[in-house]
C-alpha positions in Angstrom: 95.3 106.3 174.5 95.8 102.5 175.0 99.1 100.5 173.7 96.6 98.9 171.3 94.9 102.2 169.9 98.7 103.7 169.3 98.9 100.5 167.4 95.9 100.5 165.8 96.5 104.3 164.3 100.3 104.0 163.2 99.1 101.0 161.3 96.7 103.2 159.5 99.5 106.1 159.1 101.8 103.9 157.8 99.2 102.2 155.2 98.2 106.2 153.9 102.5 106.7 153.8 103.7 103.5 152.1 101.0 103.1 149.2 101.8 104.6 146.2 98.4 104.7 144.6 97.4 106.7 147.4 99.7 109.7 146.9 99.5 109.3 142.6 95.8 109.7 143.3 96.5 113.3 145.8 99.0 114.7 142.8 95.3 114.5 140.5 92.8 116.5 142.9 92.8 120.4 142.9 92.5 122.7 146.3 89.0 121.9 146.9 90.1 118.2 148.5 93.3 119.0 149.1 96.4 117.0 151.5 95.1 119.3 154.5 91.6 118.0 154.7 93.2 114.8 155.2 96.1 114.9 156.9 93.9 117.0 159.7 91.8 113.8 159.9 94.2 111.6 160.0 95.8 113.8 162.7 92.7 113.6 164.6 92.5 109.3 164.3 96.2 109.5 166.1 94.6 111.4 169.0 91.2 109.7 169.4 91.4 106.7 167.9 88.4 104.4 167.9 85.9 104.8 170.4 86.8 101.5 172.6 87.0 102.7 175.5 84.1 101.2 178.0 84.2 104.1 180.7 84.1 107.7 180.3 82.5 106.7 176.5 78.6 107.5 176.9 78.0 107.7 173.3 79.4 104.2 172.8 78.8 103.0 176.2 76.2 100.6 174.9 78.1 99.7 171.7 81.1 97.4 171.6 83.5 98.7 168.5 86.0 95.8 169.8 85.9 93.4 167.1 86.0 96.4 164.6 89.0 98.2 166.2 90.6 94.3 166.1 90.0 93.1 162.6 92.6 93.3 160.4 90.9 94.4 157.3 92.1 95.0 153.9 91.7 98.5 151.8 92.1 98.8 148.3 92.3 102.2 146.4 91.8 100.5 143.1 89.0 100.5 141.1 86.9 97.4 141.7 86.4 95.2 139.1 84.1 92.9 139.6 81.4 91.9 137.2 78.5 93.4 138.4 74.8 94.4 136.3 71.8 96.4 137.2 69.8 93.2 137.5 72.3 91.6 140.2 72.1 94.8 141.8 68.4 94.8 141.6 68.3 91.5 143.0 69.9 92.8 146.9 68.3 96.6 146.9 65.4 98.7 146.0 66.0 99.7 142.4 64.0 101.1 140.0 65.1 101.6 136.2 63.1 105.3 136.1 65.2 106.3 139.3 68.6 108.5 139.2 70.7 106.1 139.7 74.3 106.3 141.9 76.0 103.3 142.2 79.1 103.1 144.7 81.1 99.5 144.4 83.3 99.1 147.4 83.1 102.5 148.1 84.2 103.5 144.5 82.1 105.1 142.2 80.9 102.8 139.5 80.1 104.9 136.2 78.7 102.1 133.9 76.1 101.5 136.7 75.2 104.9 137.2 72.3 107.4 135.4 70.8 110.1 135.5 67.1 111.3 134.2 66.6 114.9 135.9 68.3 117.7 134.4 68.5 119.6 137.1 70.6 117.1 139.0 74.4 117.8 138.8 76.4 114.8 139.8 80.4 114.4 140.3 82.7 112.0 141.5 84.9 113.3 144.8 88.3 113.0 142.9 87.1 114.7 140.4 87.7 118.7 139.5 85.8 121.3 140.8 84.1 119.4 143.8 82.2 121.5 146.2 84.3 123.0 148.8 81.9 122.5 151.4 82.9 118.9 151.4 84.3 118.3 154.9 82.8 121.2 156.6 79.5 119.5 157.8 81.1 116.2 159.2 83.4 116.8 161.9 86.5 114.9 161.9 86.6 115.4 166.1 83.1 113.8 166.2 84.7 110.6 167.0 87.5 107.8 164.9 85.4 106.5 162.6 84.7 109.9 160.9 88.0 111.1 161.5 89.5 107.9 159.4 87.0 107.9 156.9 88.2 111.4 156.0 91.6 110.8 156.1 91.2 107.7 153.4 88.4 109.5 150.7 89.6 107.9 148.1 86.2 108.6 146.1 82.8 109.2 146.3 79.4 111.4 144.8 78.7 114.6 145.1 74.9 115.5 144.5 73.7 119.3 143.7 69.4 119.4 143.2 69.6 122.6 141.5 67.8 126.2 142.7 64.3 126.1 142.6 64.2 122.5 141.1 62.1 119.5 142.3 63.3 116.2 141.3 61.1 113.9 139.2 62.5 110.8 140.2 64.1 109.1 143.0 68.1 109.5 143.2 68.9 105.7 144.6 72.4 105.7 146.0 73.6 102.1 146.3 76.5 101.2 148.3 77.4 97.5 147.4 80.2 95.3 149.1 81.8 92.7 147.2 83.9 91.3 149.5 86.1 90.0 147.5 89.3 87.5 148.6 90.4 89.1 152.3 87.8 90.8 154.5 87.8 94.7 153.2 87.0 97.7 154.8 85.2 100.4 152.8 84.7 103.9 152.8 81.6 105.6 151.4 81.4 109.2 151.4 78.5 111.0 149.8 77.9 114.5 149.8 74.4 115.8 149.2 73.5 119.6 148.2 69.9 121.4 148.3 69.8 124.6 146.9 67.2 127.4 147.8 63.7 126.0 147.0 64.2 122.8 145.6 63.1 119.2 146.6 64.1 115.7 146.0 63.7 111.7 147.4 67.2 110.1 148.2 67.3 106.5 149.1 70.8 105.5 150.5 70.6 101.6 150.4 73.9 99.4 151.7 74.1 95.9 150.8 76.3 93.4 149.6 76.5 90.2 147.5 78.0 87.7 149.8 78.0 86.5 153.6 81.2 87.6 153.7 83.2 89.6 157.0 83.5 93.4 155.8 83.5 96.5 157.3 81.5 99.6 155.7 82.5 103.1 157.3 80.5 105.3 155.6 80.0 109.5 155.8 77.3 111.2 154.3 77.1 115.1 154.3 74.0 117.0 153.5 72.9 120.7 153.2 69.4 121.4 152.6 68.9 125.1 151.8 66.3 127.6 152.5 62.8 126.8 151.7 64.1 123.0 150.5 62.3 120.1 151.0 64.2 116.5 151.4 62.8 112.8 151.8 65.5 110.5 152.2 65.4 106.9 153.1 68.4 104.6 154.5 68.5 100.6 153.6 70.6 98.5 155.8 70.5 95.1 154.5 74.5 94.3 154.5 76.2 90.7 155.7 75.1 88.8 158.4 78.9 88.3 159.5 79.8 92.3 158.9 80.2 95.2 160.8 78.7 99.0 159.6 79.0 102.1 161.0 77.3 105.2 159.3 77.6 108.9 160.3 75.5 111.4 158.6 75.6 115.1 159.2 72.5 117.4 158.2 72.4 121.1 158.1 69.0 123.3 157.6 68.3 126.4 156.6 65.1 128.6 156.7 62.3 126.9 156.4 63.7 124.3 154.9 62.4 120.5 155.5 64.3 116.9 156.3 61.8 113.9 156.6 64.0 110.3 157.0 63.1 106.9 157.4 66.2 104.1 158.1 65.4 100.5 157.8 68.2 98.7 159.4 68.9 94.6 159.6 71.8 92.2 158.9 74.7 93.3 160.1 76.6 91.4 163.2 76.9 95.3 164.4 75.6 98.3 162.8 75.3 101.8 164.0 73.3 104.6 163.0 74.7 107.6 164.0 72.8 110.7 162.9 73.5 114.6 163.6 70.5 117.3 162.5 71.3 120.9 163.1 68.1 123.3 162.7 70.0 126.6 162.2 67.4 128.9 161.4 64.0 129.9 161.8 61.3 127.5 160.6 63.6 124.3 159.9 61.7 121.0 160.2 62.6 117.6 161.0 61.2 113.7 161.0 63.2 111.3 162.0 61.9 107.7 161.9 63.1 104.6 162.1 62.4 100.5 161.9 65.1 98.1 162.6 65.5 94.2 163.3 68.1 91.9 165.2 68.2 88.2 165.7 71.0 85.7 166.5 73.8 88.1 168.6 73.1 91.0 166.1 73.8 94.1 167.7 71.9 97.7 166.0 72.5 101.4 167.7 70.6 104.1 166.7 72.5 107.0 167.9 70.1 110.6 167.3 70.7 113.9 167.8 69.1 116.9 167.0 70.1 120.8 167.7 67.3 123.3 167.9 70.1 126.3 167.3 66.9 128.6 166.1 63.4 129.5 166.9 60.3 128.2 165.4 61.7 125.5 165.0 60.3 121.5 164.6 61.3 117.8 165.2 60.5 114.6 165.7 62.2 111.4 166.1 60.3 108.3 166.5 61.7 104.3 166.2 60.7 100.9 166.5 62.5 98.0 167.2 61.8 94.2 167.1 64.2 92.1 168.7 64.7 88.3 168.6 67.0 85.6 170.3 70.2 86.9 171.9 70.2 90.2 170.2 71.2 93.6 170.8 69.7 97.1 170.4 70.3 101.0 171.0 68.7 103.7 170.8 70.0 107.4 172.1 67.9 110.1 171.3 69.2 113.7 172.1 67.5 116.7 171.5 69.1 120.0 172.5 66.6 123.3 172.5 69.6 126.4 172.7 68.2 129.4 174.6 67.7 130.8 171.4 65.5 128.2 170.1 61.8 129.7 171.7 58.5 128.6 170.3 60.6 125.8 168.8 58.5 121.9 169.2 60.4 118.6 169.9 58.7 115.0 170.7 60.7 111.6 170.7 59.6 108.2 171.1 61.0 104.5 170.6 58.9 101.5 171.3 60.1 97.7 171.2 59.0 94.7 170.9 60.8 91.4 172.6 60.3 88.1 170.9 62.5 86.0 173.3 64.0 86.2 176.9 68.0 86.3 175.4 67.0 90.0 173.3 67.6 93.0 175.1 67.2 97.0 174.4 69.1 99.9 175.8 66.9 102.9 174.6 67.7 106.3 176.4 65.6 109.6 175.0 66.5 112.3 176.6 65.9 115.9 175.9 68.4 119.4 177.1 66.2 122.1 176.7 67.4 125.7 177.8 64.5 127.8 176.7 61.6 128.4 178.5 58.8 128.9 176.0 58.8 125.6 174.0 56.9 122.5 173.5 58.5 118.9 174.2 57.5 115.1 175.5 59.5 111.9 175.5 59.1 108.2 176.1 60.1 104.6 175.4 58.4 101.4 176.0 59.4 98.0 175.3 57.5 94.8 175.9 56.7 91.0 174.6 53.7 90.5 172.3 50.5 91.2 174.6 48.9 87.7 175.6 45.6 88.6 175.5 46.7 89.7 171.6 48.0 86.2 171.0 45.3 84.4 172.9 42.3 86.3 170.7 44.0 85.6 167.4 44.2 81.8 168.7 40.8 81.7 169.2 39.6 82.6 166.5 42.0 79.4 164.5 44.6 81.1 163.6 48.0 79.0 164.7 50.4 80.4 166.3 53.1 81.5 163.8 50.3 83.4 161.4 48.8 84.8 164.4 52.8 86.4 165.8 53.0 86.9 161.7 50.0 89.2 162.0 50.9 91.1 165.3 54.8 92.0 164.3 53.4 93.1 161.0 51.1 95.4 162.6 54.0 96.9 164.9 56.5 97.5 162.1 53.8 98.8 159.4 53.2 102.4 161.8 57.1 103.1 160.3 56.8 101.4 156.6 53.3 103.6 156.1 55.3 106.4 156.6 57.1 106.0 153.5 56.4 108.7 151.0 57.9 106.6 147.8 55.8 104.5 147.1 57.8 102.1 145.2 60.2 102.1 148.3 57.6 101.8 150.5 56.7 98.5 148.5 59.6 96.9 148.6 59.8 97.3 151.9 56.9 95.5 152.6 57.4 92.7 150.3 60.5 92.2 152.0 59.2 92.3 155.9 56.8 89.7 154.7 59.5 87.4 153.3 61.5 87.4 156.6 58.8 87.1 159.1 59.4 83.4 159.7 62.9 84.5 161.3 61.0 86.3 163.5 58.3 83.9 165.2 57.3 84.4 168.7 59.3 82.3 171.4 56.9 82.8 174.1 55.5 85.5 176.5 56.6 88.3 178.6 60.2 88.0 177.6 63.4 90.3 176.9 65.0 93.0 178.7 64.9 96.7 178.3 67.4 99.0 180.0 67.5 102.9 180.5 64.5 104.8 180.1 63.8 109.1 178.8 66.2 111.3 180.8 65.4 115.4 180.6 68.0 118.4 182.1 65.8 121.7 182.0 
């Protein structure tokens, strides 16, 4: 480990040993989130550090967490408060007043902002008694830093149960807002979600924030979806322009059970989607999808991985990106098939579309497959807006701008369509029409695209 990363980690050790509220706030949990949880984590961030390494660092190769590892942001345990209502929350994320609503303020659960409808929805707040033990135990504090730290500072958080045999009637709507307030702050969201045996539910995760401020959102989100369970969840990326984001969520099947996600990601200077999906038994299914945006020198990674560890088992991952300017984008998409994992099914796909020569895409699907009797394809593509596309459109008096308008909207729409909420599904719309104009084509056959699929049989 570097001079700077030993730095980096005793200044974090030395925060979690000098303030006070921190340990007053230890002496009021019981067992379930004990000192050990975090103290292993924290452990583990003295070891590992963040992931700045540029050699030897596949996962991040493409992903500079510099400017993160660098920043010297500010952390409060406190209780935020800043004047906040549903209707300025409203204003910056999909929100609906007949959804379950969770509302996390600077990572901090906010209970005047929060509601719930359904019944059989059992919420709790992470420092509060009795939270699930399981907590932890999905998320991997060795997976890399930024999970490792993000344990070792949960301060507080939500803890969702969709009860046995019970299918939500309404949306549960997550939001993580980021006021970022006075020095730049770093917050850190943790969310664990619970599916009992035969029950269902829509989840919408949304991260946003009320300024242009710098901030830094490390957030963790565990979920279990258990056997014969059925789970649509949706993740909203629509933070500062000038801020950094890096999410990790962890999913575990069961039998039969079912995990369909679509992530809509835009805004921040980097932001990284880093998603884990273990299939651990027989007839476990899994969509992964995905839309995401860059302009300026925005920088979005889309980091997928999926583990067949059964048979008969499904998935699916499939992005799109549209890049503009001197962005950035990433997207890794691993799928291991275990020897144990016949008759199982896995496709990937990401396709791109370049808007100027400055963008550029790294995309790498790749697939590890060690059984013999399975079913599997990859592929990426990325490309400018087809001329003979443009030139028909300007035939037929359509100027240029409406004409690109037309096209992008076409290319993103294949993701948004997927959208089983229809209210989310909406909004999303609504809002890809509003920010078209920052998206205008700059001319043709232009951008970069690096990598390509890579399979090991």
């Amino acid at each position: 480990m570097s001079n700077k990363e030993t730095s980096l980690t005793s200044k974090y050790a030395r925060y979690l040993n000098q303030h006070s509220e921190f340990s007053d706030w230890l002496s009021t949990v019981d067992n379930s989130l004990d000192n050990s949880l975090r103290s292993n984590a924290m452990n583990e961030f003295r070891e590992s550090g963040f992931p700045t390494a540029l050699r030897g660092n596949e996962a991040w190769k493409f992903t500079n967490v510099n400017p993160i590892a660098n920043h010297d942001f500010d952390f409060d345990f406190k209780q935020n408060h800043t004047a906040l209502s549903s209707k300025m929350i409203s204003e910056v994320s999909p929100y609906s007043d007949e959804w379950n609503t969770i509302t996390l303020v600077n990572g901090i659960y906010n209970k005047a902002l929060s509601r719930t409808h359904d019944t059989g929805i059992v919420i709790k707040t992470l420092g509060s008694k009795n939270t699930n033990c399981s907590l932890g135990t999905h998320a991997d504090v060795k997976a890399n830093g930024f999970v490792a730290i993000n344990t070792a500072f949960i301060n507080d958080g939500a803890e969702i149960l969709v009860s046995k045999d019970y299918e939500a009637a309404a949306p549960i709507n997550i939001v993580h807002i980021s006021t970022g307030e006075s020095a730049p702050r770093v917050t850190y969201p943790r969310i664990l979600i619970i599916l009992e045996s035969n029950s269902s539910a829509s989840i919408i995760e949304s991260y946003v924030s009320i300024n242009s401020d710098s901030q830094f959102t490390n957030a963790v989100t565990e979920i279990s979806v258990g056997e014969g369970s059925q789970l649509n969840h949706y993740r909203y990326l629509q933070e500062s322009p000038s801020g950094f984001h890096i999410g990790s969520t962890v999913v575990d099947q069961n039998a039969d059970s079912s995990f369909n996600t679509v992530s809509y990601s835009k805004g921040s200077k980097v932001g990284r989607n880093d998603l884990l999906v273990r299939l651990n038994q027989a007839g476990a299914r899994c969509d992964i999808r995905g839309l995401y945006f860059t302009e300026g020198d925005h920088h979005i990674d889309n980091h997928i991985n999926v583990d067949h560890a059964a048979p008969h088992t499904y998935s699916n991952q499939y992005f799109k990106g549209i890049l503009a300017d001197a962005s950035r984008a990433v997207f890794s998409g691993r799928t291991l098939i275990r020897q144990i994992a016949q008759k199982s099914e896995a496709f990937q796909g990401d396709k791109n579309l370049l808007l100027s020569e400055g963008a550029r895409v790294n995309t790498k699907p790749s697939l590890e497959i060690y059984a013999d009797d399975i079913q599997a394809a990859h592929g990426a593509t990325a490309g400018a807006i087809p001329d003979d596309q443009i030139m028909y459109m300007l035939a037929r008096g359509l100027d240029m701008e409406t004409a690109t308008s037309f096209l992008i909207q076409g290319f993103a729409n294949e993701i948004i369509d997927s959208i089983k909420l229809d209210e989310f599904q909406k909004y999303l719309l609504n809002y890809f029409d509003t920010s078209l104009p920052k998206f205008r084509f700059q001319g043709f056959g232009r951008g970069k695209v690096y990598g390509g699929p890579v399979e090991r049989v």
